[in-house]
N, C-alpha and C positions, 0 to 999 in steps of 0.2 A: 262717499258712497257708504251707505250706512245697510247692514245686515241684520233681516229682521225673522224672528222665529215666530211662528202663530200656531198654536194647538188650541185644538176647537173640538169637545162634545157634540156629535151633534146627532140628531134623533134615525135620521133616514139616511142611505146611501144616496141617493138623488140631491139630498142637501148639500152633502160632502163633494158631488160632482161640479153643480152649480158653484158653490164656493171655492172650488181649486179653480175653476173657469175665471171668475173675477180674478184672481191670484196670479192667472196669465196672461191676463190683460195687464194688470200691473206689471210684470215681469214675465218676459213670457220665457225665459229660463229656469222660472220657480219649479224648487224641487217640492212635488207635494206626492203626501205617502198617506192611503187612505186602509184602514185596518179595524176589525173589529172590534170593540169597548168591552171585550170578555170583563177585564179587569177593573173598569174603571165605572160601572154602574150605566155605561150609557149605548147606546146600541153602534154608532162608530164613533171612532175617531180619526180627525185631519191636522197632521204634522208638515207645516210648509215651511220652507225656510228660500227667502227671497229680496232681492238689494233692493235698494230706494233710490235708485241714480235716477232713476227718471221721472221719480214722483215730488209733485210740486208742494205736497201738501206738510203740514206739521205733523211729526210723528204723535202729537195728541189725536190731533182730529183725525188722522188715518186710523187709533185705537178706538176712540170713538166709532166711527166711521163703522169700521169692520165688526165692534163689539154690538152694537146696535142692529147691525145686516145677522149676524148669528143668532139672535138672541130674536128675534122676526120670527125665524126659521126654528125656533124654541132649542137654540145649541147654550152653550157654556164658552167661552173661550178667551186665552189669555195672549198677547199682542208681546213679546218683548224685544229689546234691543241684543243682536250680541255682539 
């Protein structure tokens, strides 16, 4: 069971809901913490941090996956292992 962090840019508050949504579909114990981008040039940002027990997929293609879904929705975001 592998522990994974995603911080995500992203333009609108509805983006950041939608996207914790998928997050609990994967995990529906994901801790995700949605805050405003005062600091970081972007209007919010989504900090989730959520395990892989049940996800069948390779942690590339779930980066992919996710970075491609944010990046639709005109976000930023960065996928890692911890």
């Amino acid at each position: 069971m592998q522990r994974l962090v995603l911080t995500a840019k992203m333009p609108t508050y509805e983006a950041c809901t939608e996207l914790a949504d998928v997050l609990r579909v994967l995990d529906e114990y994901a801790y995700v913490a949605i805050s405003e981008g005062r600091n970081c040039g972007g209007a919010w940002m989504l900090r989730a941090v959520f395990k892989s027990s049940h996800i069948q997929v390779k942690f590339a293609d779930l980066q992919r996956m996710l970075s491609e879904t944010i990046l639709s929705a005109g976000g930023v975001s960065l996928l890692v292992a911890a």
